[in-house]
N, C-alpha and C positions, 0 to 999 in steps of 0.2 A: 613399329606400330605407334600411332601418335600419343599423346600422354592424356588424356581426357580430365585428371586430378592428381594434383602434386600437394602432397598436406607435409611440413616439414615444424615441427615440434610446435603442434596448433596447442594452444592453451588458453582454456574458460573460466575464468575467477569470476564469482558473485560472491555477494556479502549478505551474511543472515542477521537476522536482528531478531533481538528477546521482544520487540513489541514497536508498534509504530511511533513513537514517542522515540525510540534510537535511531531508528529512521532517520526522523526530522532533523533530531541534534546532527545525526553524521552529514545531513544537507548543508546547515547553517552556522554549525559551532566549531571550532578548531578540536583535532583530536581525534579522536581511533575510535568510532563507534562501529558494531556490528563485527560477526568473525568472515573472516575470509576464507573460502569454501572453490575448490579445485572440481568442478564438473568434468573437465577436463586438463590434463596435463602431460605434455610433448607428445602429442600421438600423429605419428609418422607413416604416412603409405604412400605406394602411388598405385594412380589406376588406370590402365592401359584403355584406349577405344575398344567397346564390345567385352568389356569385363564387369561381371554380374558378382558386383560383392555383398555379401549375406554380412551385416553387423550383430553379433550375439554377443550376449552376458543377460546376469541377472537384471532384475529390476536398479535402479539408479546408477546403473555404470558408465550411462554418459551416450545411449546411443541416440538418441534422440536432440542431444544438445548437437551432435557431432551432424546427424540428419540437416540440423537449421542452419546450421555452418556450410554445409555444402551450398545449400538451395539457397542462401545469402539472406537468411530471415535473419538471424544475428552475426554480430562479426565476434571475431576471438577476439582474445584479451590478450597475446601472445602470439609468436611464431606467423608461419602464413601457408595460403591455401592458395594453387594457382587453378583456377576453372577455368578448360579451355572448350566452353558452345555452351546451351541454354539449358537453363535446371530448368526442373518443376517438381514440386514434393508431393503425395499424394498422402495427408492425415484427414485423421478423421475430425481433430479437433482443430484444423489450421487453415485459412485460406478463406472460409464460407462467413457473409454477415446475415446474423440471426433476423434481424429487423427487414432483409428482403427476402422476397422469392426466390422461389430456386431458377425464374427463367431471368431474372436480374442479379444474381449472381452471378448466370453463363456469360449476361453483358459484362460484368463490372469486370469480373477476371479477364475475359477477353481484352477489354479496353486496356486496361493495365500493364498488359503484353504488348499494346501495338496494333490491334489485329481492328481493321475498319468495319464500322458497321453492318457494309455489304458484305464482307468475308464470315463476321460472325451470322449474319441471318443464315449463310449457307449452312457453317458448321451447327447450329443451335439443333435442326431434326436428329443430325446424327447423337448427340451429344444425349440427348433427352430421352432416345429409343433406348441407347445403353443402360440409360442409368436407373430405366421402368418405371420412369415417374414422370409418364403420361398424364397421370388424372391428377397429379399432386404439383404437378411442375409450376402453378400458380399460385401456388401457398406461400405463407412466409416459410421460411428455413427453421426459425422456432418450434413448427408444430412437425419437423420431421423425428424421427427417430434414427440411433446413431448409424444404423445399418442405411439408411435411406439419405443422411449425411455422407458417408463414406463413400456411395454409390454417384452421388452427385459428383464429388469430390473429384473420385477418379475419373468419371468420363469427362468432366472438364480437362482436366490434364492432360490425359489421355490424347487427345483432339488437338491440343498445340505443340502436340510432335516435336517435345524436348530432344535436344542431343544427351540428355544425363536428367536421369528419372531417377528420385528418390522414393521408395515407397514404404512409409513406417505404419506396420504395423494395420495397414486398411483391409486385408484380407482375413482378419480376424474378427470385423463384425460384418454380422447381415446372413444370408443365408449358404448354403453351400452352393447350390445352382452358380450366383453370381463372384460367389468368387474363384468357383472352374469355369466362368467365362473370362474375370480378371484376368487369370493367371495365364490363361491362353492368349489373352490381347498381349502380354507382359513376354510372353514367348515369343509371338510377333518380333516386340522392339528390339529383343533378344537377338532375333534371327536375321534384324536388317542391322546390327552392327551398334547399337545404341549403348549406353554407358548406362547400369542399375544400379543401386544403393538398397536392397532389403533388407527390411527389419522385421525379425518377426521371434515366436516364439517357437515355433514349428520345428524343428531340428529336420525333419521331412522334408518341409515347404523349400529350405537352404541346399538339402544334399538334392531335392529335386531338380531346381532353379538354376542353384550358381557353379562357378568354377573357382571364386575364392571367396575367403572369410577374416573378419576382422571380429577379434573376441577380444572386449571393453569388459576390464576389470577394476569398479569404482574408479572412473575417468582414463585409466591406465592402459595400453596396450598391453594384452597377455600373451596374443599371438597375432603373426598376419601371414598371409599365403595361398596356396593352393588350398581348395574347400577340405578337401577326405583326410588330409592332414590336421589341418586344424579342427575340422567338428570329430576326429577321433580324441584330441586330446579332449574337447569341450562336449564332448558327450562321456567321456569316462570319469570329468567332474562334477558335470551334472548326475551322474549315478551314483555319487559318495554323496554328492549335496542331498540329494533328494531321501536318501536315508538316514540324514542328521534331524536328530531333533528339534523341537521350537529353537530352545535354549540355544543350541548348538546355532543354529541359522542367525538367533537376535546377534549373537557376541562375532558371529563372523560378519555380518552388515556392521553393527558397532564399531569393531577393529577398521573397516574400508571407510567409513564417515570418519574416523578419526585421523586417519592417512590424507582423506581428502581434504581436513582443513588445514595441514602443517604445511608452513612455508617452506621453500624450497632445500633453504639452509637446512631445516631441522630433519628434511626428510632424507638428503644428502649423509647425514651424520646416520640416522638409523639405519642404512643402504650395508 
């Protein structure tokens, strides 16, 4: 079966700064301003055509950066990623400019893919029924709310019938009607053989959806494979996590922020 993504030790380094004044110096002064911070680090899969993989972990593990990485919003700092046919990411906060409408949005995105004016007027009715914002579809995108963001988001996407759909996290806002119609368009591309990327918090939505799972541990791969294997280990720590206290949860994110800023050397030596 063809390889549809091949990730081979991708790595994300940013740099944080106590204040924008470090910023500036590390733009223009000689010297080491800011710490350097591992979003992610050597995270390795592949993903077969027609494989529906579920990304989990807590909050800052990295799945989101690894989301933009696929769909080519940023590139890594590290390693490499071979994409073989067309992303499209489907966020709620990514892709949409606030300053236009939602029906110059459907232009601007479309245009940017390729797709000719006469192609987009055809796709524009379908695109606009899905996403129920008939009477709003002439507003700026400012005055939508995020469930109505989301909504646009996907049916644009939806509509330029990616080979490899990334979806973070969109079926989490807006109401339930529309995201068991999402989910059923997302079976669809399921069912004609298409490459998925889900993010979500749902442990449900994953063992419903996919066939594997990739579990991001503070930028780290902690497991990758078959779904019931992996969301049984990642469901039997999520039921120790979720019975830890504040305390207990602050010093375990503390401990993984702290792992995430050490360079490779130092973290080689604590291994």
């Amino acid at each position: 079966m063809t390889k549809a993504v091949v990730a081979k030790n991708v790595t994300k380094k940013f740099k944080l700064y106590a204040g924008q004044t470090d910023r500036l110096k590390d733009l223009v002064l000689p010297g080491n301003f800011g710490k350097e911070f591992y979003a992610l680090r050597n995270v390795s899969f592949e993903a077969k055509q027609g494989d529906i993989i579920g990304l989990v972990g807590v909050n800052g593990s990295g799945k989101s950066t690894l989301s933009n990485i696929i769909a080519g919003i940023v590139p890594q700092t590290s390693g490499s990623i071979e994409i073989n046919g067309e992303t499209a990411i489907i966020d709620v906060s990514a892709g949409l400019n606030n300053k236009l409408t939602g029906r110059e949005n459907i232009k601007l995105k479309c245009l940017m893919l390729g797709f000719t004016n006469k192609e987009i007027k055809k796709m524009e009715p379908e695109i606009i029924e899905f996403a129920e914002l008939e009477t709003f579809i002439d507003q700026p995108v400012k005055s939508y709310s995020k469930g109505m963001k989301s909504r646009l988001g996907f049916s644009i996407n939806i509509s330029i019938n990616p080979d490899i759909l990334i979806v973070d996290e969109a079926l989490s806002v807006g109401d339930k009607a529309f995201a068991k119609k999402s989910l059923d368009k997302m079976k669809e591309f399921r069912d004609s053989g298409k490459t998925m990327f889900f993010v979500s918090h749902s442990s449900s939505q994953i063992k419903e959806f996919c066939n594997k799972a990739l579990w991001l541990e503070f930028g780290e791969t902690k497991a990758y494979g078959d779904m019931e294997d992996v969301m049984k280990e990642y469901d039997a720590f999520l039921k120790k996590y979720n019975k830890w206290s504040k305390k207990k949860r602050a010093a375990f994110r503390e401990e993984g922020f702290k792992r995430q800023s050490l360079p490779e050397k130092e973290l080689v030596t604590m291994s």
